[in-house]
N, C-alpha and C positions, 0 to 999 in steps of 0.2 A: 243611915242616910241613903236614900234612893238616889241612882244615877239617873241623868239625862245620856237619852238615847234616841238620838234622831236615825231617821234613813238618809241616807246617800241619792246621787242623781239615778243609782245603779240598782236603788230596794236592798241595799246591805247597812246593817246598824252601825252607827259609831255611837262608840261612847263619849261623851263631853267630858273632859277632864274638871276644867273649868267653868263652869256654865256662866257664872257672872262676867269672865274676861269676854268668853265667848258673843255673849248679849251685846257689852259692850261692841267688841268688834263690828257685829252686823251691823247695829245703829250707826255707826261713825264709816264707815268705808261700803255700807250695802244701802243705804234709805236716801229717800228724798223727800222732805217732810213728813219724816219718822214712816213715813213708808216705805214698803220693801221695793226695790228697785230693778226686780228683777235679773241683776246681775249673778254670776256664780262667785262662791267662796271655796277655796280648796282648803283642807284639812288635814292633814297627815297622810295625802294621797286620797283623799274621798272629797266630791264635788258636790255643789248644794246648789241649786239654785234658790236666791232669795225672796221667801214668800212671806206676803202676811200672816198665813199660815203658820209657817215655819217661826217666825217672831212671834203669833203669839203662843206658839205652845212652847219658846224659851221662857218668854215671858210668865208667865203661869207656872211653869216648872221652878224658875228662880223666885217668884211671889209666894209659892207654897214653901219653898226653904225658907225664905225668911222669916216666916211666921213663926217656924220653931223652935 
């Protein structure tokens, strides 16, 4: 199974432990009409800001596991 692995506000990788909780996450406390809201998410000490971007390559990365 491949990891999700986003960058940081800083260009440093994290790894997604979870990527479904994650997804969830963004959607429920970062969007506003399923759009990204541009606020920050912290993580284990790593900051994000929330992008469409950023949503859809969760997105897409959690759609590809599913399929398997």
């Amino acid at each position: 199974m491949k990891k999700l692995i986003v960058k940081d506000n800083n260009g440093k990788d994290y790894i997604v432990n979870d990527p479904d909780r994650f997804r969830k996450h963004l959607y429920n406390f970062h969007t506003y009409n399923d759009k990204a809201d541009l606020s920050v998410h912290e993580e284990s000490g790593h900051y994000f800001t929330v992008t469409n971007k950023l949503l859809d390559e969760v997105n897409e990365f959690t759609r590809r596991i599913k399929k398997q």
